[in-house]
VOMARMI-705857 format. One record per residue (C-alpha): residue number from 1; residue in three letters; x, y, z. Coordinates in steps of 0.001 Angstrom, whole numbers, plus 500000, padded with zeros to 6 digits. Layout:
N
(r NUM,'ALA',(X,Y,Z)) ...
This chain:
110
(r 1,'UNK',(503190,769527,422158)) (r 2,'UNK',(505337,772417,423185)) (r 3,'UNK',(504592,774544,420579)) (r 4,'UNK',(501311,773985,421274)) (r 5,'UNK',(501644,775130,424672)) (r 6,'UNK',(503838,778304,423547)) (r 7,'UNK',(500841,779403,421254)) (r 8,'UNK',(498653,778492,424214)) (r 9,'UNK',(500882,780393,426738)) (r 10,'UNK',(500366,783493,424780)) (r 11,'UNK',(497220,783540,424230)) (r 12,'UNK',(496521,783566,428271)) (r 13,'UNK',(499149,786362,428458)) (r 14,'UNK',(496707,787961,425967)) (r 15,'UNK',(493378,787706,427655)) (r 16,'UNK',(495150,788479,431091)) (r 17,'UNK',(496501,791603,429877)) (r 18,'UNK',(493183,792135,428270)) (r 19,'UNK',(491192,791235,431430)) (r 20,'UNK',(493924,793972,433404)) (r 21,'UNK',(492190,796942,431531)) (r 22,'UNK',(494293,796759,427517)) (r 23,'UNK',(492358,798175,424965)) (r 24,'UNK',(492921,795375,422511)) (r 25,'UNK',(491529,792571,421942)) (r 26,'UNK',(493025,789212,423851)) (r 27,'UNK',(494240,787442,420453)) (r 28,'UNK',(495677,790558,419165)) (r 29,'UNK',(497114,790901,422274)) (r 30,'UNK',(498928,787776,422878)) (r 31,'UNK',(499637,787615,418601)) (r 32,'UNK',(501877,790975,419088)) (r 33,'UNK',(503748,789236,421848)) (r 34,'UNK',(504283,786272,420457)) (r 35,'UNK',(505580,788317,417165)) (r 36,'UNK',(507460,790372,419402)) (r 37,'UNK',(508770,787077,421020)) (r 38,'UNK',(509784,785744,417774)) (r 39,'UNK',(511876,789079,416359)) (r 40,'UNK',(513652,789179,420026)) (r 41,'UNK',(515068,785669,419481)) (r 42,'UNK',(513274,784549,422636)) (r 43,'UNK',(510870,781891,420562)) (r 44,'UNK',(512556,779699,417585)) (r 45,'UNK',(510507,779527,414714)) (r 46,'UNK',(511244,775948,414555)) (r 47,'UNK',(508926,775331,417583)) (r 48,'UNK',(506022,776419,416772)) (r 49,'UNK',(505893,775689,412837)) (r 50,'UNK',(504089,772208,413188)) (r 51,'UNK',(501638,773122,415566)) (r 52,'UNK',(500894,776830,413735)) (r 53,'UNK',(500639,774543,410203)) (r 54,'UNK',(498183,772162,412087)) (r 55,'UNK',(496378,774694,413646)) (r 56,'UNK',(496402,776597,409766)) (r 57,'UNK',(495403,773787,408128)) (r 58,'UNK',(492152,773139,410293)) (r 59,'UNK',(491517,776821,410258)) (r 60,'UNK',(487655,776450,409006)) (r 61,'UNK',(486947,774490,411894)) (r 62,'UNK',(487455,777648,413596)) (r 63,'UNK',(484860,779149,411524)) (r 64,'UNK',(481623,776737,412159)) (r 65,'UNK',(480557,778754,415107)) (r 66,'UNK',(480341,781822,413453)) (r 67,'UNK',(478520,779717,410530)) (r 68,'UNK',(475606,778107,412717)) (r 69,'UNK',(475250,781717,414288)) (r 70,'UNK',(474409,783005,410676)) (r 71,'UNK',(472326,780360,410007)) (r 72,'UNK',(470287,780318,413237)) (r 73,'UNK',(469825,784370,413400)) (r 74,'UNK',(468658,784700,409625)) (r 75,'UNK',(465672,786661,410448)) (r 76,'UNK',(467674,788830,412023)) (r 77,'UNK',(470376,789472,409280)) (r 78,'UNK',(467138,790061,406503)) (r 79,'UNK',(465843,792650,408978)) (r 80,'UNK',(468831,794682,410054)) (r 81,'UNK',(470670,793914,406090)) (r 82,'UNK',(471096,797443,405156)) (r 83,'UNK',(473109,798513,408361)) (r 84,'UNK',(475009,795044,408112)) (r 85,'UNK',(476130,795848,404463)) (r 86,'UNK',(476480,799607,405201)) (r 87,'UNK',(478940,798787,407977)) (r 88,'UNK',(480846,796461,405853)) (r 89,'UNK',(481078,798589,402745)) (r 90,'UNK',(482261,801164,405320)) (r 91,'UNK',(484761,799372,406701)) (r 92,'UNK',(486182,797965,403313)) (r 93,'UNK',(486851,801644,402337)) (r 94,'UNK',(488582,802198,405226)) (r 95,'UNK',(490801,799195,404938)) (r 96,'UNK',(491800,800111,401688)) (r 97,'UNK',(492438,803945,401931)) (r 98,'UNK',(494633,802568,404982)) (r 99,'UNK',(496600,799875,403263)) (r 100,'UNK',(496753,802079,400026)) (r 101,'UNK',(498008,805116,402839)) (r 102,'UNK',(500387,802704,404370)) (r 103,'UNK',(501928,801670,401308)) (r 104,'UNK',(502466,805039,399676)) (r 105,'UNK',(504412,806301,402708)) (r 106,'UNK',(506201,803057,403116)) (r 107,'UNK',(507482,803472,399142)) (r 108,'UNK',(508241,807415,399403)) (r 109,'UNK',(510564,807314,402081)) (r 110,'UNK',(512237,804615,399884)) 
């Protein structure tokens, strides 16, 4: 249970720091701490690995909210579907001209 309550601990750091004015999201927040955490040696690995599997394994669960809000608000995704699939053929692009930018640096200064 203590790894939950590591993962737990900083996600609240997160949405603190988030509620105090950051412009990030909480989770992405309190995910670059913890990562930060873990390459400074001050969390192990070892004790959050269980509880990060769990939580990995029941990741879909995660996902049924989003799910019933697609199915409820239909009407609304047929209406609006041509800025909905314009935004995400936008943002696609940009994902991969950034990873593809990102990588190509990261290999030339090999």
């Amino acid at each position: 249970m203590s790894g939950f309550a590591i993962l737990l601990a900083f996600d609240l750091v997160g949405l603190l720091l988030h509620a105090a004015g950051l412009p990030l999201p909480a989770n992405v927040a309190g995910l670059i701490l913890f990562a930060v955490a873990l390459f400074l040696g001050l969390v192990r690995i070892e004790w959050v690995e269980d509880p990060a599997s769990f939580l990995l394994r029941h990741l879909m669960l995660f996902f049924v909210p989003t799910i019933v809000a697609v199915v409820t608000m239909g009407d609304l995704l047929r209406a609006q579907w041509l800025p909905i699939a314009g935004g995400m053929i936008a943002s696609l692009l940009a994902s991969m001209l950034v990873a593809g930018f990102v990588a190509k640096t990261m290999i030339s200064d090999k």
